[in-house]
BALUM-228671 format. One line per 8 residues: number of its first residue (from 1); for each residue x, y, z of N, C-alpha, C. Coordinates in Angstrom, 2 decimals, always signed. Example, Ala and Ser with C-alpha at 12.3 -4.5 7.8 and 13.67 -1.06 7.14 Angstrom:
<atoms>
1> +13.19/-5.69/+7.80/+12.30/-4.50/+7.80/+13.20/-3.30/+7.80 | +12.85/-2.25/+7.08/+13.67/-1.06/+7.14/+12.90/+0.03/+7.87
</atoms>
This chain:
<atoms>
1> +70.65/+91.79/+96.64/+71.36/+93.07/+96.56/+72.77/+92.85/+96.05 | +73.47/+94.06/+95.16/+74.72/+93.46/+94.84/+75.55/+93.83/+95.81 | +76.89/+93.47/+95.76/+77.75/+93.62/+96.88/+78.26/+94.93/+97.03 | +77.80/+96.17/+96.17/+78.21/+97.22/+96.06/+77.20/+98.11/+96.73 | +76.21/+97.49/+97.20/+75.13/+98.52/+97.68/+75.16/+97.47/+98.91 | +75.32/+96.71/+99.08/+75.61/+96.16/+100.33/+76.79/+96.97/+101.22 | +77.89/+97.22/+100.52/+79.00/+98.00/+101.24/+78.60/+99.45/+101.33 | +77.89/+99.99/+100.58/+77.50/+101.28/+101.01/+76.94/+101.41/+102.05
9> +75.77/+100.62/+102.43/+75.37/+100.27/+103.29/+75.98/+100.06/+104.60 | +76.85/+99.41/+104.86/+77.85/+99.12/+105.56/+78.74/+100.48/+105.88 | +78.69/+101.26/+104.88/+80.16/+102.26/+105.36/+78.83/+103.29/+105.50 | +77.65/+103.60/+105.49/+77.04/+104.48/+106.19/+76.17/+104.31/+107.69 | +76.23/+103.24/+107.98/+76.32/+102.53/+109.14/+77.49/+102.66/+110.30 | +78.70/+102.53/+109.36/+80.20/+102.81/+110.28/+80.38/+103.98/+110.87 | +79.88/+104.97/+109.55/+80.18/+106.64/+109.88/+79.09/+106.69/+111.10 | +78.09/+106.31/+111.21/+76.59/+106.93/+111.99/+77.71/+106.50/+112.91
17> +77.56/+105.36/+113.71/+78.18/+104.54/+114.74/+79.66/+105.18/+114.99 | +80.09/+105.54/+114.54/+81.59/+106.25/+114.58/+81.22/+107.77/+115.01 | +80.23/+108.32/+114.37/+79.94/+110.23/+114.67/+79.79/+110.13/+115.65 | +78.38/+108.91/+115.86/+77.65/+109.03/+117.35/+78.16/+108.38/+118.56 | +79.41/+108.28/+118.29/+80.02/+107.52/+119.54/+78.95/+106.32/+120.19 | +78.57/+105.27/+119.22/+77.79/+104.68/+120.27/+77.67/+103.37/+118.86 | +78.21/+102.27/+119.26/+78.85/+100.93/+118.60/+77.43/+100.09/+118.07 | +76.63/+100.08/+119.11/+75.60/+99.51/+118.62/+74.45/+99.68/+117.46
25> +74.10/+98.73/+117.17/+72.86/+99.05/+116.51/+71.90/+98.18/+116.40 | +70.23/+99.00/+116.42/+69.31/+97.92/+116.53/+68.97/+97.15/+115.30 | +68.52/+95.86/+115.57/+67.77/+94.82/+115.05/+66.81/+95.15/+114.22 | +66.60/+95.31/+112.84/+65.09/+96.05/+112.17/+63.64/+95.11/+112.95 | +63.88/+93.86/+113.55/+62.65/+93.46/+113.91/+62.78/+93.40/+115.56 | +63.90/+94.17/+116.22/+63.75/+94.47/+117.92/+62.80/+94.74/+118.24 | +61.77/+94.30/+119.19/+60.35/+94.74/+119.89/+61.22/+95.46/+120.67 | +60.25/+97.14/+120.66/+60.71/+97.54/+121.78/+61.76/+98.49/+122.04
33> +62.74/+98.13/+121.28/+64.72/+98.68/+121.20/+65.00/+100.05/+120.86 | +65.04/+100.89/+122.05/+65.78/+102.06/+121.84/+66.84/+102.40/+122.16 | +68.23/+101.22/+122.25/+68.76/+101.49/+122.32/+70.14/+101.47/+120.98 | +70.47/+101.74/+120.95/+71.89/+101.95/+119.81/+71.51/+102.73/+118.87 | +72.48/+102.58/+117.92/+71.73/+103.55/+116.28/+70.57/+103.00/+115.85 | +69.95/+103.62/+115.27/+68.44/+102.97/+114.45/+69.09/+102.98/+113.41 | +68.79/+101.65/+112.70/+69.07/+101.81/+110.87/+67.98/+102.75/+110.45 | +66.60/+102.38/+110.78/+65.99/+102.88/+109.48/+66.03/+104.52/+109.88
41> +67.27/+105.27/+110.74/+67.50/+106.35/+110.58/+68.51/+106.66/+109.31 | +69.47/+105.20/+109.48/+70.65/+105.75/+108.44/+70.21/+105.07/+107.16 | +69.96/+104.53/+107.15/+69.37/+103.77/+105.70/+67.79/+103.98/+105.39 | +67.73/+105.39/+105.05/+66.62/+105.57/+105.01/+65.10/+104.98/+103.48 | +66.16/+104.53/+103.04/+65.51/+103.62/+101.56/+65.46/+102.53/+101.30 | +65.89/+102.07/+102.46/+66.47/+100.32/+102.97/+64.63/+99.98/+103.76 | +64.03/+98.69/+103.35/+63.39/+98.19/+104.05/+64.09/+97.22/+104.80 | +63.20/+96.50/+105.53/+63.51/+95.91/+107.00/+64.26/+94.36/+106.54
49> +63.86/+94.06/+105.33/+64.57/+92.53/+104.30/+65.70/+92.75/+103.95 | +66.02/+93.86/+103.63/+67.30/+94.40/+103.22/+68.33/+94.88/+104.14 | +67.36/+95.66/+105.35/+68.83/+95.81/+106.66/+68.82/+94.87/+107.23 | +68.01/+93.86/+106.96/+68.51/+92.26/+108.28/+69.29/+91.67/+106.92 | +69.17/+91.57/+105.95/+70.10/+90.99/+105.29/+71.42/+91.79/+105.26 | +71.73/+93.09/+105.21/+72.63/+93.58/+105.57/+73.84/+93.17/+106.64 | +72.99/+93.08/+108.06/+73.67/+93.02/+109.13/+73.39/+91.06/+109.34 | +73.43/+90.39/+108.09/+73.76/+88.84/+108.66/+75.17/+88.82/+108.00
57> +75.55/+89.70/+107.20/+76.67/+89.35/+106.97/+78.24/+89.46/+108.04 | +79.18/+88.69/+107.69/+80.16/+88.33/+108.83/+80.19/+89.80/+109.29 | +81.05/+90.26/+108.77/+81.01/+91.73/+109.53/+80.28/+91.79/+110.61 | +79.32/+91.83/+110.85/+78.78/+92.20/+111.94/+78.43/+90.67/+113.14 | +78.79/+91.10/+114.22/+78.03/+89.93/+115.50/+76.85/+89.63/+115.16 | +76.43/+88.31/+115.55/+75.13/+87.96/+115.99/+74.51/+88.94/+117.48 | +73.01/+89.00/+116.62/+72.02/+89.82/+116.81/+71.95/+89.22/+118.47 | +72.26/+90.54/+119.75/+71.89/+90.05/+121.24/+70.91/+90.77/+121.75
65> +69.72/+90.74/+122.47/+68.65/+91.51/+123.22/+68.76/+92.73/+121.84 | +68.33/+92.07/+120.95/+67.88/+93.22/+119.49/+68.89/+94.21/+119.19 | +69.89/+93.61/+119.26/+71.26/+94.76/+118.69/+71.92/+94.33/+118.39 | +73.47/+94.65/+116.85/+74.17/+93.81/+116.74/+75.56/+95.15/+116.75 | +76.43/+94.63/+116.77/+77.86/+95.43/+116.11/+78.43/+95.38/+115.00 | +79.62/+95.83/+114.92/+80.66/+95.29/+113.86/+81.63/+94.38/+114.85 | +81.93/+93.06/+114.47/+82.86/+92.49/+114.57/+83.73/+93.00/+114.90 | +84.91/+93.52/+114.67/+85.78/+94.00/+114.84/+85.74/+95.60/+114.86
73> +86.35/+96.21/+115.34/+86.40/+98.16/+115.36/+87.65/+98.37/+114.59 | +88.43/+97.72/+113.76/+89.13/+97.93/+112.83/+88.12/+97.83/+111.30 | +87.42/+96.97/+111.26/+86.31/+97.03/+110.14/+85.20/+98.26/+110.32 | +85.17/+99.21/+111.30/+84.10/+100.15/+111.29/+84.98/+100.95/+110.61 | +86.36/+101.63/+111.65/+87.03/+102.48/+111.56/+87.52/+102.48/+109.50 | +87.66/+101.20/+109.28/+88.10/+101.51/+107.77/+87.03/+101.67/+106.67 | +85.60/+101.24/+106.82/+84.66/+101.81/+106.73/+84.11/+103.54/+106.94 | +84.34/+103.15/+107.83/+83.89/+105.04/+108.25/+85.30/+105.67/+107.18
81> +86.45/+105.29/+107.17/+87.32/+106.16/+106.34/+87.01/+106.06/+105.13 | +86.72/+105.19/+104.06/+85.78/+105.33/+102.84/+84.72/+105.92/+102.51 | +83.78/+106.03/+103.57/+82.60/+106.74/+103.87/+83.28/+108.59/+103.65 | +83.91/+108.62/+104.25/+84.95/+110.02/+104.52/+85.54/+110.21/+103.03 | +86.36/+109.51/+102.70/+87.55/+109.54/+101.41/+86.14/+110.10/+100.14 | +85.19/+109.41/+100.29/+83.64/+109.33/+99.13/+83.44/+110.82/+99.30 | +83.49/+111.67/+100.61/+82.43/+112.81/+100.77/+83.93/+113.89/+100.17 | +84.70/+113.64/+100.14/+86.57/+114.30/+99.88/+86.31/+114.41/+98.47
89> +85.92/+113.84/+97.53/+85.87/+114.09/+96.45/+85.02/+114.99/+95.71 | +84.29/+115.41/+96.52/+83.27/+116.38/+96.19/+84.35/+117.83/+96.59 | +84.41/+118.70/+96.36/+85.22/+119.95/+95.83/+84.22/+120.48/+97.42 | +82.98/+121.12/+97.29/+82.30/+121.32/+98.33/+82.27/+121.16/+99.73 | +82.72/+119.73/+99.80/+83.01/+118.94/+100.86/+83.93/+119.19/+101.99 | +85.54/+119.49/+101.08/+86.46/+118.98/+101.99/+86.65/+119.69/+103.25 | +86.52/+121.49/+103.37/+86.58/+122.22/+104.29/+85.48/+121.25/+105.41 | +84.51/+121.06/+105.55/+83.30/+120.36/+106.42/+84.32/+118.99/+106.66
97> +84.27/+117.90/+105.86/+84.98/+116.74/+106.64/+86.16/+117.40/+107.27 | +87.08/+117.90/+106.83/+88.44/+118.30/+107.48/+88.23/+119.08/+108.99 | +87.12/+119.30/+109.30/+86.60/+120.17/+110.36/+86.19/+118.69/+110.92 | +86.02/+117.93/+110.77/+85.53/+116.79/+111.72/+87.24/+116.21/+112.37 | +87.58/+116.38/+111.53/+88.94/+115.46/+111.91/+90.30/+116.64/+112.66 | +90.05/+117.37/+112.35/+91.05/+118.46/+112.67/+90.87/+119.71/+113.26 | +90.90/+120.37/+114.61/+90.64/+121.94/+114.65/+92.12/+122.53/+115.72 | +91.72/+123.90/+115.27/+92.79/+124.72/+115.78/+92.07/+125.00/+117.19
105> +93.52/+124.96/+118.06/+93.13/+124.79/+119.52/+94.20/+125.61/+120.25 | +93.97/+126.86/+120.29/+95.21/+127.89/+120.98/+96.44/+128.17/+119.68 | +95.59/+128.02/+118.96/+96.79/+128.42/+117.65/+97.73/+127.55/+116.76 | +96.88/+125.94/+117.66/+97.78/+124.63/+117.00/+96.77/+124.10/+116.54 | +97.25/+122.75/+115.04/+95.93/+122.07/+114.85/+96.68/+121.10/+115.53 | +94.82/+120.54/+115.78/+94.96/+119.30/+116.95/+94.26/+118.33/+116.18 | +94.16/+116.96/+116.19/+93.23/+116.31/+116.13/+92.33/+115.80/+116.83 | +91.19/+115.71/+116.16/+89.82/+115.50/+116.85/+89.65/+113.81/+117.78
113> +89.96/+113.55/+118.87/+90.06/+112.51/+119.38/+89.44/+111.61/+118.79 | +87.76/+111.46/+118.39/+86.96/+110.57/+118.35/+87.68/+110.14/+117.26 | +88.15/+110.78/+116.56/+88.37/+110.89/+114.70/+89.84/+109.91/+114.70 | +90.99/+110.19/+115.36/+92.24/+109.61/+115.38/+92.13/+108.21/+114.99 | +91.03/+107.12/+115.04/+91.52/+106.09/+114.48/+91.21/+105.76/+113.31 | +90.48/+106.88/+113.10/+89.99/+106.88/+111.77/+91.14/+107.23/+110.38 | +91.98/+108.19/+111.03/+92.80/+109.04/+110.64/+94.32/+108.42/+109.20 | +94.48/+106.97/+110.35/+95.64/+105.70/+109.80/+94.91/+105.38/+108.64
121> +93.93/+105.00/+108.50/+92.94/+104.33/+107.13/+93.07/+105.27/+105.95 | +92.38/+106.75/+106.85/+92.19/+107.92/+105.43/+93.54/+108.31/+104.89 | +94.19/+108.19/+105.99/+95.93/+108.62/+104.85/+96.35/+107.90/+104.04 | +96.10/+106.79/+103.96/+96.08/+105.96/+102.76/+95.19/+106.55/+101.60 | +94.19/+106.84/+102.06/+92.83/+106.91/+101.08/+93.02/+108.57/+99.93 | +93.11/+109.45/+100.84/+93.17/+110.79/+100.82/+94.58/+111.94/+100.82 | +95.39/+112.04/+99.59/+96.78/+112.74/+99.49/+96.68/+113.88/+100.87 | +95.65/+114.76/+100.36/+95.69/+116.10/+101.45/+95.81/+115.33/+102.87
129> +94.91/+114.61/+103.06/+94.27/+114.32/+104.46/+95.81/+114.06/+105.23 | +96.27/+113.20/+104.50/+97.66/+112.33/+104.53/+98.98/+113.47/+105.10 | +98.98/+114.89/+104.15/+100.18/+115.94/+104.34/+99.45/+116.28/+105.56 | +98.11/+116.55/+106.11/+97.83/+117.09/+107.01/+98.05/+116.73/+108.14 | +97.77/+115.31/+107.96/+98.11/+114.72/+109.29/+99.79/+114.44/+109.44 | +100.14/+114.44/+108.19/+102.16/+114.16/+108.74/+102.36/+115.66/+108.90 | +101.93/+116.48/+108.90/+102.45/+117.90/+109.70/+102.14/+118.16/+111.40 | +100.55/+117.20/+111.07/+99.99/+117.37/+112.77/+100.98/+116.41/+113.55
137> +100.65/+115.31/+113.46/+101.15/+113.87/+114.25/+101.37/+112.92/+113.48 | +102.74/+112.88/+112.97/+103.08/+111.63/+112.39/+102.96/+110.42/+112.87 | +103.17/+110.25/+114.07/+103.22/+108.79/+114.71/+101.68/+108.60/+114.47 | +100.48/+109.07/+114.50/+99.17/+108.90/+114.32/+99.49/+107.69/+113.25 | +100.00/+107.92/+112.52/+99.92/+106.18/+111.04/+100.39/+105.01/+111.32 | +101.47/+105.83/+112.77/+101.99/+103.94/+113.77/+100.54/+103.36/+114.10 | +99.59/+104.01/+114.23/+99.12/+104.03/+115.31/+97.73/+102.83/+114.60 | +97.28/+102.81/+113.65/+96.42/+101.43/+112.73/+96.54/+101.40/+111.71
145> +95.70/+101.14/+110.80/+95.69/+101.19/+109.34/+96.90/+100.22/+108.83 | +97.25/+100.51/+107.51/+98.30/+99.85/+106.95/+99.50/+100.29/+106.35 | +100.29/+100.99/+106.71/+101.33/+101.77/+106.34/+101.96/+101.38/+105.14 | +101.73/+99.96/+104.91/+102.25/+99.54/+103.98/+101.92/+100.14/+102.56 | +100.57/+100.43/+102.77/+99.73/+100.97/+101.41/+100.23/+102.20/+101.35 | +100.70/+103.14/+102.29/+101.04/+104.53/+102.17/+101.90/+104.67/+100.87 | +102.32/+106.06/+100.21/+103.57/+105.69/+99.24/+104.64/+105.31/+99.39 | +105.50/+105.27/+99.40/+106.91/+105.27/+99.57/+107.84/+106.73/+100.32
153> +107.86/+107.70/+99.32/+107.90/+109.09/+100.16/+107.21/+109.33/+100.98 | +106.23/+108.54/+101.17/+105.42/+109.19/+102.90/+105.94/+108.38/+103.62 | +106.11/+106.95/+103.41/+106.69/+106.24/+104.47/+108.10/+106.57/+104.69 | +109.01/+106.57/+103.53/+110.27/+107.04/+103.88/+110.71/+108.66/+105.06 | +109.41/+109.52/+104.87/+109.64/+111.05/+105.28/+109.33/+110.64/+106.82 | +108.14/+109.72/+107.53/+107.45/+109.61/+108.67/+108.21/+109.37/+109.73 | +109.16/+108.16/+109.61/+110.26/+107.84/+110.53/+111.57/+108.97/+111.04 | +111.49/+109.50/+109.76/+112.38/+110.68/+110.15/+111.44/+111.63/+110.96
161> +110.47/+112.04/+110.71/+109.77/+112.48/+111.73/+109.52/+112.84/+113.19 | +108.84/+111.24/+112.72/+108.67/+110.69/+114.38/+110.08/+110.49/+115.44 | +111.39/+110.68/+114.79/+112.11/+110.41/+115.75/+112.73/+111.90/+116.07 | +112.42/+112.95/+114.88/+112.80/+114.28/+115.45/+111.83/+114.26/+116.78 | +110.46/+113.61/+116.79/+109.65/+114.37/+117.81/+110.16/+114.00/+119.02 | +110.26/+112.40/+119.03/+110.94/+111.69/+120.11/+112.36/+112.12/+120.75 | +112.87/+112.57/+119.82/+114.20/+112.98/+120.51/+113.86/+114.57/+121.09 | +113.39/+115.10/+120.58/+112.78/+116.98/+121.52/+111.68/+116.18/+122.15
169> +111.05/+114.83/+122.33/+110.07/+114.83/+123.60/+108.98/+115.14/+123.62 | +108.19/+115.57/+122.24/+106.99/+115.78/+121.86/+106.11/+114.56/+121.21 | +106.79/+113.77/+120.91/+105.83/+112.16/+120.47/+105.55/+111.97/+121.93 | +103.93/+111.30/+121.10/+103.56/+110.39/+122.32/+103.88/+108.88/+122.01 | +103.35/+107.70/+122.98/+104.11/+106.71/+123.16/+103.70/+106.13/+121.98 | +102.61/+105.98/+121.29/+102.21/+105.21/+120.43/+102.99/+104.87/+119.26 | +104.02/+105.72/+118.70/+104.84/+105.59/+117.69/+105.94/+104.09/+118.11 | +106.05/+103.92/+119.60/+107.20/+103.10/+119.88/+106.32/+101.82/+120.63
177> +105.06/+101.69/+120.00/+104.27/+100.30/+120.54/+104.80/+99.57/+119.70 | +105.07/+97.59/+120.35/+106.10/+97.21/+119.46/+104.96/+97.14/+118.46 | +103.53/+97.18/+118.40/+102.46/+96.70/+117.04/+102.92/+97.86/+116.08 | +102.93/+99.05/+116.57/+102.74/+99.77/+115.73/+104.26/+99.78/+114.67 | +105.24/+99.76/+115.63/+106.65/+99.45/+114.96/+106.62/+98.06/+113.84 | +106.03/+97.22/+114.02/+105.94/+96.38/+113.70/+104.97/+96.59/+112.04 | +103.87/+97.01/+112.15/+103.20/+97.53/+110.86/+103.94/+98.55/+110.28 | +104.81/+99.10/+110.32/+105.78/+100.29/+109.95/+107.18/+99.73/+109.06
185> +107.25/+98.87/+109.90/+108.96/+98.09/+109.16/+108.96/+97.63/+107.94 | +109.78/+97.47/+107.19/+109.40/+97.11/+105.60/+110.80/+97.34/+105.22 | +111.61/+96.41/+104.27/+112.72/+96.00/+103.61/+113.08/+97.28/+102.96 | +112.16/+98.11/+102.34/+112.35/+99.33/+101.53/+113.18/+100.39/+102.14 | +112.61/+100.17/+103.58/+113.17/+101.47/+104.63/+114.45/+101.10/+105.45 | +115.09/+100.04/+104.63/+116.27/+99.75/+105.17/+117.10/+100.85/+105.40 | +117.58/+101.58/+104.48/+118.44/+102.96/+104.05/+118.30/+103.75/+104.71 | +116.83/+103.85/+105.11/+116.49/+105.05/+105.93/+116.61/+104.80/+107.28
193> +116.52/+103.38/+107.86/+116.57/+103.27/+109.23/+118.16/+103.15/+109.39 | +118.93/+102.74/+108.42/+120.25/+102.75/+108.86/+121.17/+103.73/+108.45 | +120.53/+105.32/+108.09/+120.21/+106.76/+108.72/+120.45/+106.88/+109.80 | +119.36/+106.69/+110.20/+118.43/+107.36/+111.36/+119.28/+106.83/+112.46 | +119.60/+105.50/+112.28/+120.45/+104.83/+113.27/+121.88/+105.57/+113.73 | +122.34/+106.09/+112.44/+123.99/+106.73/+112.43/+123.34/+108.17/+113.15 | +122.50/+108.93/+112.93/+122.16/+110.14/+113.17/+121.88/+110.03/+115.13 | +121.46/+108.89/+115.31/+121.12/+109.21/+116.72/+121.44/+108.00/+117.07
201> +123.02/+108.21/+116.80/+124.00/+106.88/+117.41/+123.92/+107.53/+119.12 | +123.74/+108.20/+119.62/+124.03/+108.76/+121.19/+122.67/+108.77/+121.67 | +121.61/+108.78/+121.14/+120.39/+108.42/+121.72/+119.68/+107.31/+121.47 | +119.95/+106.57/+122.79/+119.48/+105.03/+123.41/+117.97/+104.86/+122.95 | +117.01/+105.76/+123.81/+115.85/+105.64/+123.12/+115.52/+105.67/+121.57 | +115.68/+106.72/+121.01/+115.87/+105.84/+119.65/+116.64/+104.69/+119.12 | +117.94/+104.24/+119.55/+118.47/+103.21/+119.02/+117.40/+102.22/+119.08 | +116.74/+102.00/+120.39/+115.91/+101.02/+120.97/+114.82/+101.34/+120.09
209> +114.35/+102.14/+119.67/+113.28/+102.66/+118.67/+113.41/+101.97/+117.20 | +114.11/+102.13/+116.41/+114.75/+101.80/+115.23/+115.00/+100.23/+115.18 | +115.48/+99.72/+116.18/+116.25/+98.44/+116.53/+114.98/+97.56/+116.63 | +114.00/+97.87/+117.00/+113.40/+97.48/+116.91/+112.81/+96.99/+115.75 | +112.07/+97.88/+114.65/+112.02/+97.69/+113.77/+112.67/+97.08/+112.89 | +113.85/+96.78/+113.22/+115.17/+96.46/+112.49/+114.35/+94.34/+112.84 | +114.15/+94.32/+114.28/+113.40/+93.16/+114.57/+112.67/+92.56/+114.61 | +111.30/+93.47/+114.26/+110.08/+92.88/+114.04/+110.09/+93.05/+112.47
217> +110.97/+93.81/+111.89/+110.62/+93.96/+110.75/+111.46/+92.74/+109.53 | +112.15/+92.04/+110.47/+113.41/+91.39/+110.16/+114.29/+92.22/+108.61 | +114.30/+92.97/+109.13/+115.51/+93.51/+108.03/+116.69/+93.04/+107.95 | +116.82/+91.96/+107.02/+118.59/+91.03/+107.23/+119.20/+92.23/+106.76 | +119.42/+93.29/+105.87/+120.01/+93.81/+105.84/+120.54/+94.71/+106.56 | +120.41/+94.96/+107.86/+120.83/+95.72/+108.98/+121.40/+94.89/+109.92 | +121.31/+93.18/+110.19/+122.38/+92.52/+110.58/+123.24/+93.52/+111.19 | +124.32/+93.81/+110.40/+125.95/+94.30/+110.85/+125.36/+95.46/+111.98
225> +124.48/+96.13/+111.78/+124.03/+97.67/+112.39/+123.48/+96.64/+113.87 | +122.39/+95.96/+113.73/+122.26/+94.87/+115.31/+123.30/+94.26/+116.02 | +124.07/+93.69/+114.84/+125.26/+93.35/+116.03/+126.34/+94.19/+116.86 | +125.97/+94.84/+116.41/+127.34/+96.25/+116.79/+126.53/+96.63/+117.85 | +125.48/+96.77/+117.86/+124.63/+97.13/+119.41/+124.70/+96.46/+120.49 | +124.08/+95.12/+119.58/+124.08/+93.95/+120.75/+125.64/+93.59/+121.23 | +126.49/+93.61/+120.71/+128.05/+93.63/+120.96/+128.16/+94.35/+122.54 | +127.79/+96.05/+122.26/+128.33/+97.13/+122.98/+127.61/+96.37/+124.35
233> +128.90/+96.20/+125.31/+127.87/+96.55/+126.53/+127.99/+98.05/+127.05 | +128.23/+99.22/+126.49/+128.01/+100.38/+126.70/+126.16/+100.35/+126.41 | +125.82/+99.40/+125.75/+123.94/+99.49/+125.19/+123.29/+99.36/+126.69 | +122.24/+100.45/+126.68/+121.15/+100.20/+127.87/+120.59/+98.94/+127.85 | +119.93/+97.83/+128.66/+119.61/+96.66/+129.14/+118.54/+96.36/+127.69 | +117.46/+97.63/+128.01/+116.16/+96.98/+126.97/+116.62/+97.08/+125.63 | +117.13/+98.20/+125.08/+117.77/+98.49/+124.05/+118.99/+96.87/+123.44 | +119.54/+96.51/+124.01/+120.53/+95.56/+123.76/+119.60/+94.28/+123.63
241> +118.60/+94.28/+124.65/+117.95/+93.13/+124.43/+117.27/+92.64/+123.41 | +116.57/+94.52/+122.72/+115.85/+94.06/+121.75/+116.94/+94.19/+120.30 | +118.05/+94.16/+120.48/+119.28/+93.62/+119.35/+119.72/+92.61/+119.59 | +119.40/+92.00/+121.33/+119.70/+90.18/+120.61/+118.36/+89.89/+120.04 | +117.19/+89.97/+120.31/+116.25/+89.61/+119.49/+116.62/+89.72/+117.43 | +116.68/+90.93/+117.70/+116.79/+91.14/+115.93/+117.89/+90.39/+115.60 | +119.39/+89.75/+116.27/+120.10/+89.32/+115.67/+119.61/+87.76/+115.60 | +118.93/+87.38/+116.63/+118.21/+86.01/+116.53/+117.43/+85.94/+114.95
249> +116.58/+87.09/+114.97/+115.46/+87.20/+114.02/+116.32/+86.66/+112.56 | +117.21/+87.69/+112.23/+117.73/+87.30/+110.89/+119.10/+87.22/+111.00 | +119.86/+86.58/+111.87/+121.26/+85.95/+112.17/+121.56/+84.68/+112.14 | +122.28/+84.26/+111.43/+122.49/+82.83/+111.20/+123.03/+82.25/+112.62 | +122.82/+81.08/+112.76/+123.60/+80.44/+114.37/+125.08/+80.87/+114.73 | +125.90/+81.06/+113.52/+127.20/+81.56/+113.71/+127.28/+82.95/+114.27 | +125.98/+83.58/+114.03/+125.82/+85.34/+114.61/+125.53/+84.93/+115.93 | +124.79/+84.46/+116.37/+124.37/+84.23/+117.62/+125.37/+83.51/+119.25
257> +126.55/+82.53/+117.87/+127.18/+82.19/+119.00/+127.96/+82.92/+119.15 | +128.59/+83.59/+118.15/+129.28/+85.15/+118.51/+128.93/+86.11/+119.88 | +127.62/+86.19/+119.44/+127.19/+86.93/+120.67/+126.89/+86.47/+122.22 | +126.85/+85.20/+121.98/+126.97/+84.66/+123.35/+128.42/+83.97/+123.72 | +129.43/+83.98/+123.19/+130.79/+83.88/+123.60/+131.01/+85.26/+124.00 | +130.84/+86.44/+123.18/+131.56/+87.64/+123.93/+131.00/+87.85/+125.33 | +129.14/+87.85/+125.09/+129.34/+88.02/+126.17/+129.44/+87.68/+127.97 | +129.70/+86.14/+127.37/+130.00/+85.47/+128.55/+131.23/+85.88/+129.34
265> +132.09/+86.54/+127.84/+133.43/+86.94/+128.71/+133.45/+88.07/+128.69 | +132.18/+88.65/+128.72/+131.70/+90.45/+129.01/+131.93/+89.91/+130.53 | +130.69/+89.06/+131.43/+130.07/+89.08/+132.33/+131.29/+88.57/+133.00 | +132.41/+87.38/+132.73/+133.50/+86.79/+133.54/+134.25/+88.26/+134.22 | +134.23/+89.41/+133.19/+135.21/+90.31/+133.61/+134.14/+91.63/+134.50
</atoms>
């Protein structure tokens, strides 16, 4: 089989296993096995040589009591979003997928739980899908996928975002996981985080928000903006801590002993 009908294969497998809430799937030669997805439900043109050759590839675990998985649930989830992005291109389509991923719930759109991790992958994949979801829940793109692939104006617009929500108290936590901060940071968004930084110089939680990024993301160019934090002992405990980190991250030893002379004679006084 070529490797192109092999992956189809694969991303209509992800979607079944992803709709049906249920990870498994059987073995084409399981005696017996009713439990998980049936292939020869989803691959209905596939003989039994072709879905065991299918599912020996890495992607998926070795075959246990006649069932196997996907390896990883980051390889379904970006699967199932190709599977999705494929049915988007059809004109016909999009109202029906967009109803899987999105409904109005008391007059707000919400997103569809099962669907949310799906959500980080397709905004990459899909322009609309992408505005829809940075109107619903921006932090949703902290949240997997690869932000990196996003454009530039989406990544630059998101952070501003997510920290309007955080500061009115409507983000949830996921935007400020250090992973997700961490897949988010990028040299490009220097400008914008050292914004965001001046804009909500009086709110700690964001400093600690931003600063972060500033650290996992090692942005040397925000240096001067970390040390001025880590300096203040007006800075809350976690917040300061995670600016000696970032000044460790991309501070030369001369930054560092700076910061531990002052504040030894922070703590003397």
């Amino acid at each position: 089989m070529s490797s192109q009908r092999i992956r189809e294969g694969a991303r209509l497998i992800a979607a079944a296993t992803t709709l049906a809430q249920d990870p498994t799937i059987q073995v084409p030669d399981g005696a017996d096995n009713t439990k998980g997805i049936s292939l020869r439900a989803v691959l209905t043109d596939w003989d039994d040589k072709k879905q065991s050759t299918l599912l020996s590839r890495p992607i998926f675990d070795e075959a246990i009591y006649g069932t196997v998985r996907f390896h990883h649930r980051s390889v379904r989830e970006y699967l199932t979003a190709e599977w999705l992005a494929q049915l988007l291109l059809r004109p016909a389509s999009r109202r029906t997928i967009e109803a899987l991923l999105f409904h109005n719930q008391y007059g707000l759109d919400v997103i569809v739980p099962t669907m949310r991790p799906i959500l980080p992958w397709l905004a990459i994949l899909d322009e609309k899908v992408r505005e829809h979801l940075r109107k619903v829940a921006p932090e949703v793109v902290f949240e997997g996928g690869d932000p990196s692939a996003l454009p530039l104006a989406t990544r630059r617009i998101i952070p501003a975002e997510v920290c309007e929500q955080i500061a009115s108290g409507t983000s949830g936590r996921s935007a400020t996981d250090y992973a997700a901060v961490q897949r988010f940071a990028s040299a490009d968004l220097a400008d914008d985080i050292r914004d965001l930084l001046i804009r909500y110089v009086t709110n700690d939680e964001l400093r600690g928000f931003l600063i972060r990024m500033v650290w996992l993301g090692q942005l040397t160019v925000l240096l001067p903006e970390a040390k001025v934090i880590a300096l203040s002992p007006k800075t809350t405990k976690y917040t300061r801590v995670a600016a000696f980190r970032a000044v460790r991250a991309i501070g030369t030893p001369a930054d560092q002993k700076e910061l531990r002379e002052s504040f030894l004679v922070e703590e003397r006084f």
